[in-house]
C-alpha positions as CSV (number, residue, x, y, z in Angstrom):
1,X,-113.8,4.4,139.6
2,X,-115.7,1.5,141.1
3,X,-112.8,1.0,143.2
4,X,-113.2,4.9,144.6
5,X,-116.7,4.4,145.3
6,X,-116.3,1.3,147.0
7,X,-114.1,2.5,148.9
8,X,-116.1,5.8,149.8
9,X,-119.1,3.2,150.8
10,X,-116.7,1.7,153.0
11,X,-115.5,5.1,155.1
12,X,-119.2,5.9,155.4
13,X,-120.0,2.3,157.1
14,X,-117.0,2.7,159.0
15,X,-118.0,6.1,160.2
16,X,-121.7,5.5,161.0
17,X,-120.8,2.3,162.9
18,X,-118.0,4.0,164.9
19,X,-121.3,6.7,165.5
20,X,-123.4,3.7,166.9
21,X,-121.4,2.6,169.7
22,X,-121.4,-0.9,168.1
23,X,-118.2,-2.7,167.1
24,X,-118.7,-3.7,163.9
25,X,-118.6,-7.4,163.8
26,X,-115.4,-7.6,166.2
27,X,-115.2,-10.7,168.1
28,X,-113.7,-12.0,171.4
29,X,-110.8,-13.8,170.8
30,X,-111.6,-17.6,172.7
31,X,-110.3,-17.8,175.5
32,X,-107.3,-20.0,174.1
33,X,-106.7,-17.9,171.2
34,X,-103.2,-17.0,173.3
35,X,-102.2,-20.3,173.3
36,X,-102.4,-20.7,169.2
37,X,-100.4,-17.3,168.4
38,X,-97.9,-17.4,165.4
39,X,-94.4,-15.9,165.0
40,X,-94.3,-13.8,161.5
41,X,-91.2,-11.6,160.2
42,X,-88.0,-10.5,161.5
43,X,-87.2,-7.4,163.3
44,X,-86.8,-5.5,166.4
45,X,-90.5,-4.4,166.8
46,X,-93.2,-7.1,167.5
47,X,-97.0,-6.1,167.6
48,X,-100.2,-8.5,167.6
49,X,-102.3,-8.9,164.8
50,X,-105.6,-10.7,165.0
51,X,-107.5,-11.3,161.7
52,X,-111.2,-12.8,161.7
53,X,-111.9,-14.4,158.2
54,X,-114.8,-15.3,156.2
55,X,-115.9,-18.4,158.2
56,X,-115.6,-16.4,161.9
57,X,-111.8,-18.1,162.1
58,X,-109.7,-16.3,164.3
59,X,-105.9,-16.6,163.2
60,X,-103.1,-14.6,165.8
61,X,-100.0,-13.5,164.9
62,X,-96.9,-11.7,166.8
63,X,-95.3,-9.8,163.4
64,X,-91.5,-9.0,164.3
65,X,-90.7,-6.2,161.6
66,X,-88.4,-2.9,161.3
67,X,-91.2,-1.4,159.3
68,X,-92.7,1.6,160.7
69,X,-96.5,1.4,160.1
70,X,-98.4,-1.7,160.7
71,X,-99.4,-2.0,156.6
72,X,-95.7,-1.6,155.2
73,X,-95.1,-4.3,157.7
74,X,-97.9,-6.7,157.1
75,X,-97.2,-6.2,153.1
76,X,-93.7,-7.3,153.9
77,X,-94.3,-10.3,155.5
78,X,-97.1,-11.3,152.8
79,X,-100.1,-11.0,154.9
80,X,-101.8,-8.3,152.8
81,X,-102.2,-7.4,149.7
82,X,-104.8,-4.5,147.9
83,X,-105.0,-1.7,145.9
84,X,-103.0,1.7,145.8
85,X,-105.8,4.4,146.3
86,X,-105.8,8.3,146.6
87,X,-106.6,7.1,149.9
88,X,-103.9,4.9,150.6
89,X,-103.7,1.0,150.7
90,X,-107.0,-0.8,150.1
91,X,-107.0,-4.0,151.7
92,X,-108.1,-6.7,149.4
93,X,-106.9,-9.7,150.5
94,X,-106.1,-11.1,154.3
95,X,-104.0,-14.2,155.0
96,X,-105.1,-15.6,151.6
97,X,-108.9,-14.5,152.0
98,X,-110.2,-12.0,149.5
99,X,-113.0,-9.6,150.1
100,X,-115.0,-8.6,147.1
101,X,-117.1,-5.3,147.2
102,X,-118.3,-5.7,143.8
103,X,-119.2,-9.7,144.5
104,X,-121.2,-9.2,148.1
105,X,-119.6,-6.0,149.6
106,X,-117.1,-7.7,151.6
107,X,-114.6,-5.7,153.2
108,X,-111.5,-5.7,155.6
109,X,-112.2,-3.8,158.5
110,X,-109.0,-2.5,160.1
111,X,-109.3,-2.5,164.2
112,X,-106.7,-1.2,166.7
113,X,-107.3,-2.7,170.4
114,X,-110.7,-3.9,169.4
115,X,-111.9,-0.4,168.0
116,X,-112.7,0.5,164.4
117,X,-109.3,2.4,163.0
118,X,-109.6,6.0,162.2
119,X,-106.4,5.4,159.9
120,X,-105.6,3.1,157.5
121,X,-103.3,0.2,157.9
122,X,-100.4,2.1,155.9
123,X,-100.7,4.8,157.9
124,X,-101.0,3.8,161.3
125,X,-97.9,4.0,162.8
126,X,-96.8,0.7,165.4
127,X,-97.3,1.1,168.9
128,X,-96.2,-0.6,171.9
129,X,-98.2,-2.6,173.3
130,X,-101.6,-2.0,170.4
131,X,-103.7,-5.1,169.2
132,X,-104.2,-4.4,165.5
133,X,-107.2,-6.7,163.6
134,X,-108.8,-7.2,160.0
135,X,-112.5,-8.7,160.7
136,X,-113.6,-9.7,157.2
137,X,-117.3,-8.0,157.1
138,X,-120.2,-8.2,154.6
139,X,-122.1,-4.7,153.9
């Protein structure tokens, strides 16, 4: 039940954020952030995914994958892991990095080309050509 409410908190921050024209704690990559990108997965379909950690790292991945949607994808290569909601996939943990709601209402927040996602990983189908990002954010 915690979980459900967290999770309702979240959609609600999500939504009033997206309201406010602000980008909710999405970064620039640096300007050399092309220069350090990792090769993930195997596959015919590649996509970018930029995650933004705990400590402001930026880490860059091109994910190869046969998956269709970006979270059965970034499960499969071991990139994310959460929680199987009415909702969907809640994103816990990022590269490693686990965001606590109940500890300091950390969150993932899911971004595709630098905008707050109206879907959630799991179902957000791959695009050509789409920058997809978790930005680890405290409420």
């Amino acid at each position: 039940m915690r979980r459900l409410l967290a999770m309702i908190l979240v959609l609600l921050f999500l939504l009033t954020a997206c309201g406010e024209g602000g980008n909710g704690g999405a970064s620039n990559p640096p300007p050399n952030a092309a220069e350090n990108v990792q090769e993930i997965g195997q596959g015919e379909t590649v996509f970018r995914l930029e995650v933004t950690d705990n400590n402001d790292t930026l880490t860059v991945w091109d994910v190869r994958t046969n998956e269709e949607t970006v979270g059965a994808a970034l499960v499969a290569v071991g990139l994310i892991s959460g929680d199987e909601t009415d909702f969907g996939l809640m994103v816990i943990e990022v590269n490693g990095v686990v965001a606590d709601w109940d500890a300091n209402q950390a969150f993932w927040a899911f971004h595709i080309d630098g905008e707050f996602a109206m879907t959630g990983a799991d179902a957000t189908y791959i695009e050509s050509g789409a920058t997809y990002a978790f930005v680890y954010t405290e409420g």
